[in-house]
C-alpha positions as CSV (number, residue, x, y, z in Angstrom):
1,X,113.0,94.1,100.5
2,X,115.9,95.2,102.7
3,X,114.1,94.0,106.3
4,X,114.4,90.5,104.6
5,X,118.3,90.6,105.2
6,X,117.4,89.9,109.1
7,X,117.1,86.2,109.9
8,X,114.7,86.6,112.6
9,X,112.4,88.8,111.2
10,X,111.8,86.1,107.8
11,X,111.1,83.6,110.7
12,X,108.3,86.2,112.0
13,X,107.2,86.8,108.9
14,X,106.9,82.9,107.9
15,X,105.2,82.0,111.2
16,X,103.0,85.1,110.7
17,X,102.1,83.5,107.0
18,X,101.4,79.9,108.4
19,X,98.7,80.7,111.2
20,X,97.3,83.9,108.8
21,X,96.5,81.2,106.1
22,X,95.1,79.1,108.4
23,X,93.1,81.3,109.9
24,X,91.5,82.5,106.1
25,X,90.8,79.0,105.2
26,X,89.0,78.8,108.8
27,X,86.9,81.7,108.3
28,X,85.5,80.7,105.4
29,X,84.6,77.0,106.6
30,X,83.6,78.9,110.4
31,X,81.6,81.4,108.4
32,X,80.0,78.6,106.2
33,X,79.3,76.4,108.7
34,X,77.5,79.0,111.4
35,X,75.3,80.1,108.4
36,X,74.3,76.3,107.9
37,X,73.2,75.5,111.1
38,X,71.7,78.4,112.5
39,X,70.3,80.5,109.1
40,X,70.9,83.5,110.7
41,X,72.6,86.9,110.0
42,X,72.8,88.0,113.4
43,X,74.3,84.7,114.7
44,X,77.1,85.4,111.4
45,X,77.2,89.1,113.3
46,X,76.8,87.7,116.9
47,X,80.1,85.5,116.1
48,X,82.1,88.1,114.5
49,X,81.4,90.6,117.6
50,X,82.6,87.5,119.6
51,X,85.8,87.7,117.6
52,X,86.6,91.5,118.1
53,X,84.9,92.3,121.4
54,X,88.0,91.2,123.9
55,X,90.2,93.2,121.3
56,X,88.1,96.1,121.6
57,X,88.5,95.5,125.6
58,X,91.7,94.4,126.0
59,X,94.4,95.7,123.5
60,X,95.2,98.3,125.8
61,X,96.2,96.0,128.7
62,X,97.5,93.9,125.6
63,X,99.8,96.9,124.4
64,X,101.1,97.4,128.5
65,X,101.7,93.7,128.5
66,X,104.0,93.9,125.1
67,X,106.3,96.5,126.6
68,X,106.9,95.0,129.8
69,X,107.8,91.5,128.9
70,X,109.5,88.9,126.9
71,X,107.4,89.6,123.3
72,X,108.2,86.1,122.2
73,X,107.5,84.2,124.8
74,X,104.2,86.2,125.2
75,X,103.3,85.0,121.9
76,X,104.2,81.6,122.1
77,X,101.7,81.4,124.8
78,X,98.8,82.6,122.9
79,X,99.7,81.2,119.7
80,X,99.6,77.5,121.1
81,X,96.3,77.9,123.3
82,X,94.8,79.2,120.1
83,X,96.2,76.1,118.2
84,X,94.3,73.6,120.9
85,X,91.4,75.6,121.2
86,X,90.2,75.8,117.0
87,X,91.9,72.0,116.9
88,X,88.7,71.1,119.9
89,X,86.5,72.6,117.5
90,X,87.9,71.0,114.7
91,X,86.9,67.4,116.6
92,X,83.8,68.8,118.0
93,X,83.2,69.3,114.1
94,X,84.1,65.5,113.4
95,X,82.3,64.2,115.6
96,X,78.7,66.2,114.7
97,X,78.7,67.3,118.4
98,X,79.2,71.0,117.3
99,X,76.7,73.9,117.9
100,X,76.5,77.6,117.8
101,X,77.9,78.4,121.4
102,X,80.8,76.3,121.1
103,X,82.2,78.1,118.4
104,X,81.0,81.9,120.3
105,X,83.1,80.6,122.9
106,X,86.1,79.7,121.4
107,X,86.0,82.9,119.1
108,X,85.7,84.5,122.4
109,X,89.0,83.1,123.9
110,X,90.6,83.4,120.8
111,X,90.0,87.3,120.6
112,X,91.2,87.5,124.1
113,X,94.7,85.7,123.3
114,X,94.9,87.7,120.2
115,X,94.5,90.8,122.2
116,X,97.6,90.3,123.7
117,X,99.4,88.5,120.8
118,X,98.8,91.0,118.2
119,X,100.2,94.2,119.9
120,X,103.7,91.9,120.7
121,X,103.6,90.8,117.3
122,X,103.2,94.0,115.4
123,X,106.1,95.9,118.1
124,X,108.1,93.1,117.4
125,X,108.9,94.3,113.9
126,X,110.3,97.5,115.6
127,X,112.7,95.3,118.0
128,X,114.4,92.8,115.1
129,X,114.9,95.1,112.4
130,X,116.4,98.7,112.7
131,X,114.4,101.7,112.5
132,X,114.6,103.0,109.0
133,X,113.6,99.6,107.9
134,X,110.5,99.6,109.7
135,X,108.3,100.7,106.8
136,X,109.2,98.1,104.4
137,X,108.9,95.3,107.1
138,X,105.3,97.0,107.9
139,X,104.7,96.7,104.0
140,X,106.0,93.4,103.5
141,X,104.2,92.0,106.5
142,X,101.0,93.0,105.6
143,X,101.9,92.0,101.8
144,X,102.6,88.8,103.2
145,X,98.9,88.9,104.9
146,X,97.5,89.8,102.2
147,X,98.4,87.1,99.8
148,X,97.8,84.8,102.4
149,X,93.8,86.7,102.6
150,X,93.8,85.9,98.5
151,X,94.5,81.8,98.6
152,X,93.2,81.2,101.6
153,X,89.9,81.3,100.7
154,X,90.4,80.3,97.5
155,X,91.7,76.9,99.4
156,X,89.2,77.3,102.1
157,X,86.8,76.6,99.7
158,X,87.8,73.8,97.5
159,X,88.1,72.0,101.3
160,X,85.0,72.6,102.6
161,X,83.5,71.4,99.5
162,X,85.4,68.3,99.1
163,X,86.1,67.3,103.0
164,X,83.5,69.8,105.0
165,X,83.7,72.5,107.6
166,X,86.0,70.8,110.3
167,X,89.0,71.0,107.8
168,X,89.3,74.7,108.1
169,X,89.6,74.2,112.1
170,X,91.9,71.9,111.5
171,X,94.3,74.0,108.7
172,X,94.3,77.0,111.7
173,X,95.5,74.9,113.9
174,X,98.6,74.0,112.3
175,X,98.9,77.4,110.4
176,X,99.4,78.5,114.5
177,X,102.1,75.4,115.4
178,X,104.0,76.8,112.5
179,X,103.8,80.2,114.4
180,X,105.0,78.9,117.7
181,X,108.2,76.5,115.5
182,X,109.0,80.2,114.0
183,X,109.1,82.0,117.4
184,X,111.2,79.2,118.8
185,X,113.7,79.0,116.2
186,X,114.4,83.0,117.0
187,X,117.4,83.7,118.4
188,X,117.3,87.4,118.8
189,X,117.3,88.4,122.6
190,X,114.5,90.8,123.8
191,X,115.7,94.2,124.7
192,X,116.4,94.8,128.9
193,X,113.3,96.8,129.8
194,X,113.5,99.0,133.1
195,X,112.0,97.9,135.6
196,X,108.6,98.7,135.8
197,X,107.3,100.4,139.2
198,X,103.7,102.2,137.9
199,X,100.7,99.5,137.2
200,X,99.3,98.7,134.1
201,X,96.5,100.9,134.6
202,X,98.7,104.1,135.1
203,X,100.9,102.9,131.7
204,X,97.6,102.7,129.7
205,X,96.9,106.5,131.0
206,X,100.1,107.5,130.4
207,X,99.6,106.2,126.6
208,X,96.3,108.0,126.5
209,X,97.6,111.2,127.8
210,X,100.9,111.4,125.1
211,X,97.9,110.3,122.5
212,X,96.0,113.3,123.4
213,X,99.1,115.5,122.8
214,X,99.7,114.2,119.9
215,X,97.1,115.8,117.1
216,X,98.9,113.4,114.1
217,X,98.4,110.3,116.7
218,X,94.8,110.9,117.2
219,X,93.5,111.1,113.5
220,X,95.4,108.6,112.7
221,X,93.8,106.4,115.0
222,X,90.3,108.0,115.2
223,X,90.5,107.2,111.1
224,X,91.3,103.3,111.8
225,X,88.6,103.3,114.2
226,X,85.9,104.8,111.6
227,X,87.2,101.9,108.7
228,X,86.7,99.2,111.6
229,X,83.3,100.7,112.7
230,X,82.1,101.3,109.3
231,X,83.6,99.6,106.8
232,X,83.3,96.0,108.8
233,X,79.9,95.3,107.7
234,X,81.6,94.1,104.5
235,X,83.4,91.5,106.4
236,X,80.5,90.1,108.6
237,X,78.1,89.8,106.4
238,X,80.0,88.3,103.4
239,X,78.3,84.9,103.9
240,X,75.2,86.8,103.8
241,X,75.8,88.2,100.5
242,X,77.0,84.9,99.0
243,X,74.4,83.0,99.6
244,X,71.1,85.3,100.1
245,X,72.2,88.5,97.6
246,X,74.4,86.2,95.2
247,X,72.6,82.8,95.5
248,X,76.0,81.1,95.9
249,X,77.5,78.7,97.7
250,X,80.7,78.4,100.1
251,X,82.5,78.2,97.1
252,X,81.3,81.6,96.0
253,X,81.9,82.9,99.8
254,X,85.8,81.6,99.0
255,X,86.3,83.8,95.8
256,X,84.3,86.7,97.5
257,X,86.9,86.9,100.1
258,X,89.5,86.3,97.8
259,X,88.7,88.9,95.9
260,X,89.6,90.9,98.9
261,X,92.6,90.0,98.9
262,X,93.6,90.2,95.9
263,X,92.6,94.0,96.2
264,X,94.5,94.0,99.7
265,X,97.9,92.9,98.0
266,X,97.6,95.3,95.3
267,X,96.8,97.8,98.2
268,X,100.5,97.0,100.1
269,X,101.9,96.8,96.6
270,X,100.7,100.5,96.0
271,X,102.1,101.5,99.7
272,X,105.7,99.9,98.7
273,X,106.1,101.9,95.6
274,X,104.9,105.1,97.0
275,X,107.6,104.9,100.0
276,X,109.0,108.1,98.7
277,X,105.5,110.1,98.7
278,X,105.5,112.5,101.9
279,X,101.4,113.3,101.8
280,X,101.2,110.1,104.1
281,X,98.3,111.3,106.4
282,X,96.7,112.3,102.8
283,X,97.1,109.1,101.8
284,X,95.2,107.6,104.4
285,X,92.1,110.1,103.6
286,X,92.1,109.2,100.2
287,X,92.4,105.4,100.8
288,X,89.4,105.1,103.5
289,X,87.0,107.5,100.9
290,X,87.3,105.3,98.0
291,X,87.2,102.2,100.0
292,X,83.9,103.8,101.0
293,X,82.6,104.2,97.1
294,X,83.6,100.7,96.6
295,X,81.6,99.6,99.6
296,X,78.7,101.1,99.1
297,X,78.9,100.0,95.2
298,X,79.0,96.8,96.8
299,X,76.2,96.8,99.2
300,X,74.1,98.4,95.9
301,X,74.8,95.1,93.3
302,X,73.6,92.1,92.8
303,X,75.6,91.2,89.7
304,X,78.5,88.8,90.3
305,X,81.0,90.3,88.4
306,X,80.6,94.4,89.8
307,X,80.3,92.7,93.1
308,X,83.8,90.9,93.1
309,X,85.5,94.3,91.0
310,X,83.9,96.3,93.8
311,X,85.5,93.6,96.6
312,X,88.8,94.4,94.7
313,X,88.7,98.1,95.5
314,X,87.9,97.9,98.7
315,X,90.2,95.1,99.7
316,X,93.1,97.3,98.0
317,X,91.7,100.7,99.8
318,X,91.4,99.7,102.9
319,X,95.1,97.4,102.8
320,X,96.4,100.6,102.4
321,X,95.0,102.4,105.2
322,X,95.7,100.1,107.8
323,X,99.0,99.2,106.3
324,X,99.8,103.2,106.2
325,X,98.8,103.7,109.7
326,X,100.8,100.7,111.1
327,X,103.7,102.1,109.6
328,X,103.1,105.9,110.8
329,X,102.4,104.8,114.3
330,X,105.6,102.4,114.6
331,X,107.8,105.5,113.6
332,X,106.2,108.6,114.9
333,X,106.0,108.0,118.3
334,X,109.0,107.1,120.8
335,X,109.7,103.2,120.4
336,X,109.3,103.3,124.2
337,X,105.1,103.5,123.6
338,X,105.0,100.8,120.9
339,X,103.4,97.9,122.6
340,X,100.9,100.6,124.2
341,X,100.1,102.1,120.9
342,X,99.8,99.1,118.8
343,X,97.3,98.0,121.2
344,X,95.5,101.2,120.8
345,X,95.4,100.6,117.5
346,X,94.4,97.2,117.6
347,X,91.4,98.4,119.9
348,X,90.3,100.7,117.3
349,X,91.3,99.9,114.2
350,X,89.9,96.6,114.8
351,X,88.1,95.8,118.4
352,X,85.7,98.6,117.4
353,X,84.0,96.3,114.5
354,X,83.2,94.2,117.7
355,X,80.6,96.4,118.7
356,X,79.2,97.3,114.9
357,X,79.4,93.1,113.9
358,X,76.7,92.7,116.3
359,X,74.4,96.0,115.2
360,X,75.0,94.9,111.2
361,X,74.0,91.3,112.0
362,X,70.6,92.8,113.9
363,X,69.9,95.1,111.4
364,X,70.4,92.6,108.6
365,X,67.7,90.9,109.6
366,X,65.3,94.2,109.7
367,X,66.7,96.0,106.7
368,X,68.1,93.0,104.5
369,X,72.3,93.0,104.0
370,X,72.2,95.5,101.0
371,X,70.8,98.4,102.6
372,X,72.6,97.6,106.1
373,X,76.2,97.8,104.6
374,X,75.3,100.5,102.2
375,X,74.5,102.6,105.2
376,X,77.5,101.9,106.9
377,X,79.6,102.9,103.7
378,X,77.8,106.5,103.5
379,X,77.5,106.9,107.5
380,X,81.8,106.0,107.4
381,X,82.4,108.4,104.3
382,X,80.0,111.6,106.4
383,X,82.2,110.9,109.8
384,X,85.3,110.9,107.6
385,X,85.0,114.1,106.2
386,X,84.0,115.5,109.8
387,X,87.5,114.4,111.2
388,X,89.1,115.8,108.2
389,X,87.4,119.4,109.1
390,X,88.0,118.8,112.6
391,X,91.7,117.3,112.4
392,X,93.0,119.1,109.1
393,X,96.4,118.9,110.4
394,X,96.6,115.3,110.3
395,X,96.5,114.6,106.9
396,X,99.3,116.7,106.2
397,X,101.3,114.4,108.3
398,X,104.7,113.0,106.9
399,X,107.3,110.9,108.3
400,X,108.7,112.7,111.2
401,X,109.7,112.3,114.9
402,X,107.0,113.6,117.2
403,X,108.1,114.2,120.4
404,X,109.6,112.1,122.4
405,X,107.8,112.4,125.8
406,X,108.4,109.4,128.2
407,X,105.9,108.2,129.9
């Protein structure tokens, strides 16, 4: 717990817990209420690759953006025309004027904040706290997430059964205005950057081109792009299997996702007490295949019980992975390429389910959820195994300095 001793970065990570459970008590009403009035899987996919396409697009720029400018100030920015946008829907909701496109569009400008918000966010850990702290505030963060991923749902739920769908655009609203309080109560001063005198698009090729010398760099994110790819069929077509493979309700979609969580905080848990282990790039091997099993064990039930254990597993698995690889990537490389790594990471480890939401949600349709997500599971664990033939060297990775080429 030592990153807790710096006042500034408990503010992040209370701001960070406000809009995150927010945001989990909005998916599940969001992914409730798009199932309700449309009855489709592939407008529940169509959404989610509304919700990760500008990521996949844009975290680059987002990452060039981070390390040339005030951080906070950039996130104060997105945070509160995040806030407006999901509380419009929130009314629109009220009022029973909402339909499918508003809600594509606002998860469309949302994913294009975020892809500029999250890269600041997760390089801002790097600038308030000092370095050798950076792996527990990385673990604590994403513990913090975590949790947050276990009771909001759970909340999400109860709220959408008692008050309906609009309250969920309503908690994310406030969950991001007590983003925006923390970020203004800060009082730590961002670093003085150099001046910058090559564009963006040269500092997004100089990223690329330290990347590609890197080996550890480029398994480490190939692997996070594989788990988004892959492994995000879980996520997008969880209202699917609720109601459909399940025959539940929202309320069964809240413990689903919960049950992800719970999984997730065990997952951080696990990275916290293994701090000392040095096999960190086996770690993340390990993590992604059985988060694979448990996917595909998953997809294969239709018993509520195996279905929520399996959840667990998964959640915890794939926690760890991405927690893992957050940490690696903020300490590996020179700090000068954080903001431009973490938006290469938030490209692939994330933006890349854009893509894959869309092609599950089709698909489920033609083949049925179950046989849709199980596929993705075996195709993830078969590419996996490639990159560990292909990149061997990666998953012998510990914590050490690469080197530290400027761009």
């Amino acid at each position: 717990m030592r990153s807790l001793q710096y006042r500034d970065f408990r503010l992040l990570l209370l701001g960070a817990s406000s809009f995150w459970m927010g945001m989990f008590i909005q998916y599940v009403a969001q992914g409730w209420l798009v199932l309700r009035i449309t009855d489709s899987a592939f407008w529940v996919g169509l959404v989610g690759s509304a919700g990760a396409l500008p990521i996949l697009l844009l975290s680059p720029l987002g990452g060039v953006v981070a390390d040339r400018v005030d951080r906070k100030r950039l996130m104060t920015f997105c945070r509160t025309a995040i806030a407006l946008s999901v509380l419009l829907l929130g009314l629109l909701t009220t009022l029973d004027m909402i339909n499918r496109w508003h809600i594509l569009l606002v998860a469309l400008l949302n994913s294009t904040l975020a892809a500029f918000d999250v890269p600041a966010r997760q390089a801002l850990v790097a600038e308030l706290i000092p370095e050798e702290d950076v792996g527990n505030g990385v673990a604590l963060t994403s513990t913090a997430l975590n949790i947050t991923m276990v009771l909001g749902p759970a909340i999400g739920a109860g709220l959408v059964g008692l008050l309906g769908e609009e309250v969920g655009f309503y908690a994310a609203a406030a969950g991001n205005a007590g983003m925006v309080a923390a970020l203004l109560l800060m009082k730590t001063r961002p670093p003085s950057r150099a001046r910058q005198r090559r564009t963006p698009s040269q500092e997004m090729l100089s990223v690329m081109h330290y990347v590609i010398r890197q080996r550890e760099l480029q398994g480490i994110l190939l692997l996070a792009a594989v788990a988004s790819s892959f492994g995000g069929a879980v996520n997008v077509l969880l209202p699917v299997f609720a109601r459909d493979v399940l025959g539940g309700e929202a309320r069964d979609l809240g413990i689903l996702t919960m049950a992800s969580g719970i999984g997730a905080v065990a997952g951080t848990s696990a990275l916290l007490a293994l701090k000392q282990f040095h096999r960190k790039g086996l770690s993340l091997l390990i993590s992604f295949w059985a988060g694979s099993v448990a996917q595909m064990a998953f997809a294969a039930s239709s018993i509520y019980g195996f279905s929520v254990a399996a959840l667990v597993i998964q959640g915890a698995a794939t926690s760890f992975q991405m927690a893992q690889s957050q940490s690696l990537l903020l300490t590996l490389p020179a700090r000068n390429f954080h903001g431009r790594i973490m938006g290469l990471f938030m490209m692939l480890g994330f933006g890349a389910s854009s893509v894959s939401s869309l092609g599950y949600g089709a698909l489920a349709e033609a083949w049925g959820p179950q046989l849709t997500t199980l596929s993705a599971g075996a195709a993830g664990l078969s590419v996996s195994l490639l990159l560990a033939w292909r990149r061997p060297s990666v998953f012998r990775v510990a914590k050490t300095e690469l080197t530290a080429d400027r761009p």
